[in-house]
mmCIF file of the C-alpha atoms, coordinates in Angstrom:
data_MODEL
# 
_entry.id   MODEL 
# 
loop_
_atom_site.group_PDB 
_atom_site.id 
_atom_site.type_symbol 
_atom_site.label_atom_id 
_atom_site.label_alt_id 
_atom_site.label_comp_id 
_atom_site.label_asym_id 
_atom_site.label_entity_id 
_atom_site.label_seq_id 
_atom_site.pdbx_PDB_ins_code 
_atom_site.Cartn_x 
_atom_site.Cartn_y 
_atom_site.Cartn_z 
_atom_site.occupancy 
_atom_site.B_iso_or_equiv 
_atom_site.pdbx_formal_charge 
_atom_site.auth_seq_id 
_atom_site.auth_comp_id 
_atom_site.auth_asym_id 
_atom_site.auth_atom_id 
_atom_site.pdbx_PDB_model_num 
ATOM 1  C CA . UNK A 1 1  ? 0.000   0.000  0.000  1.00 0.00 ? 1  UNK A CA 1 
ATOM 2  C CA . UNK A 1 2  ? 1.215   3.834  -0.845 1.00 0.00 ? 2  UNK A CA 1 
ATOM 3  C CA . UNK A 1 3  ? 1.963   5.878  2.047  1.00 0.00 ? 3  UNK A CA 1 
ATOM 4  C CA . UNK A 1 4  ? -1.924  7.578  3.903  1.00 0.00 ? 4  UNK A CA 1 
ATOM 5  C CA . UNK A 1 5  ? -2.020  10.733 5.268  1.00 0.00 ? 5  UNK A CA 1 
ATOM 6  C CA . UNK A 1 6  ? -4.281  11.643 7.857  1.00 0.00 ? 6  UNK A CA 1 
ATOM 7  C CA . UNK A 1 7  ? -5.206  15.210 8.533  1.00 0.00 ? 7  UNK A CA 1 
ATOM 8  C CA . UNK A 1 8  ? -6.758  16.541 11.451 1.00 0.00 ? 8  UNK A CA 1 
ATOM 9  C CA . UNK A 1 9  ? -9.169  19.646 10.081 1.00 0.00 ? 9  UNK A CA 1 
ATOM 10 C CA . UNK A 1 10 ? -9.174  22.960 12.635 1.00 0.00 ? 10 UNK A CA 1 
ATOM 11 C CA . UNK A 1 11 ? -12.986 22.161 14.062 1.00 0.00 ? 11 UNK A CA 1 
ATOM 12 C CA . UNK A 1 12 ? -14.198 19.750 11.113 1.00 0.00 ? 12 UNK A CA 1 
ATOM 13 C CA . UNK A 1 13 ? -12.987 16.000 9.748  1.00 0.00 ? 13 UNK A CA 1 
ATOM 14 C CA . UNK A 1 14 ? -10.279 13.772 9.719  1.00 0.00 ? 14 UNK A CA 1 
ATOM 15 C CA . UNK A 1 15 ? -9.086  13.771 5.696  1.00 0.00 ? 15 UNK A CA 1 
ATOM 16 C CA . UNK A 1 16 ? -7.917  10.482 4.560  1.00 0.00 ? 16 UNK A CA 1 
ATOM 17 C CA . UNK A 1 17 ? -5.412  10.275 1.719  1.00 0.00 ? 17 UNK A CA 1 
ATOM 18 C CA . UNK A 1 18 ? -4.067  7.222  -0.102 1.00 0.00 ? 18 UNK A CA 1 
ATOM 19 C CA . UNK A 1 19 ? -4.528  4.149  -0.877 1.00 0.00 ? 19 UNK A CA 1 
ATOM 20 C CA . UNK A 1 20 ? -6.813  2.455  2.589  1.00 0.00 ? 20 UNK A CA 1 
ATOM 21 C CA . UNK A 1 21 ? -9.282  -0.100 3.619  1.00 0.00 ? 21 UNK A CA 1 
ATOM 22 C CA . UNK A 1 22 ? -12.544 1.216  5.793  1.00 0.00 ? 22 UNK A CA 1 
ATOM 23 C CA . UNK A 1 23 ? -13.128 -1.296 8.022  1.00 0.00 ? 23 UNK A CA 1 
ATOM 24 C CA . UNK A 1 24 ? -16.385 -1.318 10.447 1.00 0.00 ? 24 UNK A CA 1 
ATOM 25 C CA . UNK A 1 25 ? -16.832 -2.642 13.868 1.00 0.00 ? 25 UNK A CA 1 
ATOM 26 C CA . UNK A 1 26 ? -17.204 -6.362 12.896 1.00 0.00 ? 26 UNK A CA 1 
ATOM 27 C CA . UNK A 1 27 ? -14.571 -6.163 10.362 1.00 0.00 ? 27 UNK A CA 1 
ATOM 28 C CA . UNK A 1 28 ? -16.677 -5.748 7.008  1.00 0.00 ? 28 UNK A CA 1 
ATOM 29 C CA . UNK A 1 29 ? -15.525 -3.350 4.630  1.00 0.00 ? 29 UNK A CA 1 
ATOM 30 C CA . UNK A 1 30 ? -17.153 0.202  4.174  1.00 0.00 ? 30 UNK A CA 1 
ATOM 31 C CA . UNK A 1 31 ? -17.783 1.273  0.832  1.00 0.00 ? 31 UNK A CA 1 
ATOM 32 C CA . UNK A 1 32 ? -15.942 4.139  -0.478 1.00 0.00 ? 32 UNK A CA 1 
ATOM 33 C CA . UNK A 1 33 ? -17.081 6.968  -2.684 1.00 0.00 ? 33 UNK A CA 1 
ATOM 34 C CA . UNK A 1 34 ? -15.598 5.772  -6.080 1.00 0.00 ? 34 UNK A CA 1 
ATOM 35 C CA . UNK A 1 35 ? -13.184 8.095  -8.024 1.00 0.00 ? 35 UNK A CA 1 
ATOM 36 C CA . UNK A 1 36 ? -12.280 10.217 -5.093 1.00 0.00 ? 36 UNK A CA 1 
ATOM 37 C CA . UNK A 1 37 ? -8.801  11.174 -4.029 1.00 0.00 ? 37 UNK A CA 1 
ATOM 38 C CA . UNK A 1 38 ? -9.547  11.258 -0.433 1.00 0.00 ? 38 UNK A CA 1 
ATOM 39 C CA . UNK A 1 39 ? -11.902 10.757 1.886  1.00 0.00 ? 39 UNK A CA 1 
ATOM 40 C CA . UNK A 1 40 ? -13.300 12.725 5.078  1.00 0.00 ? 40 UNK A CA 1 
ATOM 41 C CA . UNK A 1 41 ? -14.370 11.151 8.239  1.00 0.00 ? 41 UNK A CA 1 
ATOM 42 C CA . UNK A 1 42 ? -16.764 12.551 10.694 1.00 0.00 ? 42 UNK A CA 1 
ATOM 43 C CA . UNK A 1 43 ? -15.256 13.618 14.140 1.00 0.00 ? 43 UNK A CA 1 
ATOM 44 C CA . UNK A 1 44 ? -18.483 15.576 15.713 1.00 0.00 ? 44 UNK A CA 1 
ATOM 45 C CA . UNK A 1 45 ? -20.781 12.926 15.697 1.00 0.00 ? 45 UNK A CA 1 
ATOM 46 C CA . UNK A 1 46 ? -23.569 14.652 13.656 1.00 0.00 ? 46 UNK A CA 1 
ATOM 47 C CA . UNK A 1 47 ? -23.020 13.321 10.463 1.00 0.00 ? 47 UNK A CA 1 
ATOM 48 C CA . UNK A 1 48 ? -26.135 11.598 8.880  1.00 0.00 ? 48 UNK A CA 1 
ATOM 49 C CA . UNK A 1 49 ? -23.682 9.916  6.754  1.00 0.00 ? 49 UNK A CA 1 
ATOM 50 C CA . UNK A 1 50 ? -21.326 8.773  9.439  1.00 0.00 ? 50 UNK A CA 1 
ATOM 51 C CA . UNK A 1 51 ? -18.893 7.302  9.155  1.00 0.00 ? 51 UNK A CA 1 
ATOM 52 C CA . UNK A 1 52 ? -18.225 10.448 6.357  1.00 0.00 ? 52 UNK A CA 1 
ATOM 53 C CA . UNK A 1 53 ? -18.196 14.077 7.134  1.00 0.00 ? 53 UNK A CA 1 
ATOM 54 C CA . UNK A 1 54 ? -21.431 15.810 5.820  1.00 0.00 ? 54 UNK A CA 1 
ATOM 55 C CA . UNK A 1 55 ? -20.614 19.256 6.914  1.00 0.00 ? 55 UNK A CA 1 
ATOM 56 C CA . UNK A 1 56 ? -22.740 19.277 9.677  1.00 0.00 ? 56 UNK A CA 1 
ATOM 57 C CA . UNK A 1 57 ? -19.984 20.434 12.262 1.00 0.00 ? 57 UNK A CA 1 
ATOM 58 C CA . UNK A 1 58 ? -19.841 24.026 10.957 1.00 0.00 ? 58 UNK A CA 1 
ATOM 59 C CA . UNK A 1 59 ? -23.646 24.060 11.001 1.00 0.00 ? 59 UNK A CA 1 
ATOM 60 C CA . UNK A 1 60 ? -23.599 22.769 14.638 1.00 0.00 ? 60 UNK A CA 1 
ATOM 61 C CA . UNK A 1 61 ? -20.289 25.032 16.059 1.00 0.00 ? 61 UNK A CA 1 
ATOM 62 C CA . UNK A 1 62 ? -17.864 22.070 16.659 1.00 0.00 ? 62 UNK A CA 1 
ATOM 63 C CA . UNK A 1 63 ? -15.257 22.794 18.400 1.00 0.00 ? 63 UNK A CA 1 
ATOM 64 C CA . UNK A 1 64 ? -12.051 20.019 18.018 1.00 0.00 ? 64 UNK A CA 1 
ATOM 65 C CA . UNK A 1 65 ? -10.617 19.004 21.402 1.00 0.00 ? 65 UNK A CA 1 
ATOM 66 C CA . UNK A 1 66 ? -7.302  21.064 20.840 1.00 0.00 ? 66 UNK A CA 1 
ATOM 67 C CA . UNK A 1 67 ? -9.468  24.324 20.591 1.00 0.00 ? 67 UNK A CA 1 
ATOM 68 C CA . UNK A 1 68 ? -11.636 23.048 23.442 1.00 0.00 ? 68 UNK A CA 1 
ATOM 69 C CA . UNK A 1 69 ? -8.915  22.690 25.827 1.00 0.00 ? 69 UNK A CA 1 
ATOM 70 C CA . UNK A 1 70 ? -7.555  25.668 25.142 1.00 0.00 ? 70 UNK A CA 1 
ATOM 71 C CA . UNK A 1 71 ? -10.440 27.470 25.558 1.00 0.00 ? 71 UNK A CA 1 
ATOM 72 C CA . UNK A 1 72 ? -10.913 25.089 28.734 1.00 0.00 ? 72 UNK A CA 1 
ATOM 73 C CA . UNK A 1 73 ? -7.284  25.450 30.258 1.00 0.00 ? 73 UNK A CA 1 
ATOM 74 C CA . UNK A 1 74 ? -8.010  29.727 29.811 1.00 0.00 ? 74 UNK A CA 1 
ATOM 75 C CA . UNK A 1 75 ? -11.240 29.840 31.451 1.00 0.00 ? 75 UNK A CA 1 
ATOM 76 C CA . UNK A 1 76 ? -10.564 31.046 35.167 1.00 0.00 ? 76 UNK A CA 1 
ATOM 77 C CA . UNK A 1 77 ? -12.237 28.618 38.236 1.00 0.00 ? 77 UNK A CA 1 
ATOM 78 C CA . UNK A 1 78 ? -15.642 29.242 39.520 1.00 0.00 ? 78 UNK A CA 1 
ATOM 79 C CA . UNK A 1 79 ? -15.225 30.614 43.128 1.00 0.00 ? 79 UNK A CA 1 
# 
């Protein structure tokens, strides 16, 4: 197999690039969109195409657990 690249999207999908197998929870293989170069995963949870990204996270105001912490980590304690 050729080298797959994930990328982590600020506040959206994981992007899949390469040549991969989609495997589900009782090892069957997930279809993928023919003639694509990559794929994107869903990482919010919203998707109504799960396991792809839909766009629904930028509809909903995702926010990827870097951002979150950060935002987290910043906010002062409640007294």
């Amino acid at each position: 197999m050729a080298d797959v690249i994930i990328q982590v999207r600020k506040n959206g999908s994981y992007r899949v690039e390469g040549e991969f197998k989609l495997i589900d929870h009782d090892g069957n293989p997930v279809p993928l969109p023919e003639g694509k170069k990559f794929i994107s995963l869903c990482r919010c949870g919203a998707s109504v195409t799960k396991p792809f990204c839909d766009g629904t996270h930028s509809r909903i105001g995702f926010i990827g657990a870097e951002e979150a912490r950060q935002e987290f980590d910043a906010t002062p304690p409640l007294p």
